[in-house]
N, C-alpha and C positions, 0 to 999 in steps of 0.2 A: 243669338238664340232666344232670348227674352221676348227683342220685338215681332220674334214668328210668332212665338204659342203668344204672346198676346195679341197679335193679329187674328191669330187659327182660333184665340179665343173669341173675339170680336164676330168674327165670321158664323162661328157657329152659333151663337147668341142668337142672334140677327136670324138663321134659319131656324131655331129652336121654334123662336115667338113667330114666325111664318107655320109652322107646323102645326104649333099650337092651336093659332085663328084656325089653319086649312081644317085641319081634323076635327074640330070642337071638344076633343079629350080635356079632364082638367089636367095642369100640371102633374097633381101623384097620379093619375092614371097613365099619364105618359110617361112618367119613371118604373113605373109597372112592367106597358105591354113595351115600351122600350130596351130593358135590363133583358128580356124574356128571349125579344130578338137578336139579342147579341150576342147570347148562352147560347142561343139554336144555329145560328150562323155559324158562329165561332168553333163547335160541335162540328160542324158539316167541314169547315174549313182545315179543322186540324183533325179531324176523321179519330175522333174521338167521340165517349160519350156524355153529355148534359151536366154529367155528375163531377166529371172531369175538373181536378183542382188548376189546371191550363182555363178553363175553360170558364170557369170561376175568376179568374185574376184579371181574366180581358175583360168582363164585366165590372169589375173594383176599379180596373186602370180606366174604364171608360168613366166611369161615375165618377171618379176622382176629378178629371179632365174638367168634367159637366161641371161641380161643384170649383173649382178651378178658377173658369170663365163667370160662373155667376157670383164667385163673391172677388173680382174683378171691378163690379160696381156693373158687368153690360146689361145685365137681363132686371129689368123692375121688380121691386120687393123681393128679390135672391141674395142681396149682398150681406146678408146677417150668418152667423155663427147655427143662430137655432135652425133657418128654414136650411142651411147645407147640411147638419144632424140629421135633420125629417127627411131630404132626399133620397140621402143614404141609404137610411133605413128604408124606405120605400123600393129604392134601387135591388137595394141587395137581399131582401127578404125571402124573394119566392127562390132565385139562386142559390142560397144558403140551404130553404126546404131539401129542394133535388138534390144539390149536393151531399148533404147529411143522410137523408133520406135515399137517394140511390145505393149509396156503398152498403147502408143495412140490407135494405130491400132486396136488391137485387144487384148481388155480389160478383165482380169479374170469375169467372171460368178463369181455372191453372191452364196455363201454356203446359202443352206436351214438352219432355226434352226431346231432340231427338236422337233418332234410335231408340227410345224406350218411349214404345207407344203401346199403350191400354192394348189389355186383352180383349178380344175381337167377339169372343164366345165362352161357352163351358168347354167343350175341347180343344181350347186353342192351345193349352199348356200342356195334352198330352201327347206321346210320341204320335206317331204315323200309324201305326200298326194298334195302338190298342185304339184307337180314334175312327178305324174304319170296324172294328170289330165290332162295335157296340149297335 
């Protein structure tokens, strides 16, 4: 188990520092719009919303990973204590915003039980007969 994720570490090193050149992003911009994509995906994937504490932790378990493989020694100037702190934070920042920030904001809607569904109208509670009278 060891030699996978340290290979799966190797591997991903290796396409990070490819992404990096291709893109021209600096590294924190890419833990940035990175962390971003993975809340948004991950949202679509468990059809859930951004704010979603699921959805939160596959971002931490991904940055965990990241920070994993770079203080591994594969990725240049990553292997320190301080720069996996700074990624962290980088990673998980804007994550953190939405998720704090959505459950204030903009609060889940109560599930109906059912059979006890919301009154429909002002005459929905009264009989038949005073409900046509009026």
């Amino acid at each position: 188990m060891q030699d996978r994720l340290q290979l799966l570490a190797e591997h991903w090193v290796s396409y990070k520092i490819w992404l990096i050149e291709t893109v021209g992003l600096t590294n924190d911009a890419m833990h940035v719009h990175g962390s971003l994509l993975i809340l948004c995906v991950s949202a679509l994937i468990l059809r859930r919303r951004p704010d979603s504490l699921w959805c939160w932790l596959i971002v931490f378990i991904a940055e965990l990973f990241n920070e994993y493989a770079d203080l591994r020694g594969a990725a240049p100037g990553e292997a320190t204590m301080d720069a996996a702190y700074h990624d962290i934070y980088n990673t998980m920042f804007w994550p953190t915003v939405i998720l704090i920030l959505g459950r204030f904001l903009f609060p889940r809607k109560k599930k109906e039980v059912a059979g006890l569904a919301a009154p429909s109208g002002d005459l929905s509670q009264k009989p038949l007969e005073q409900a046509t009278s009026v």
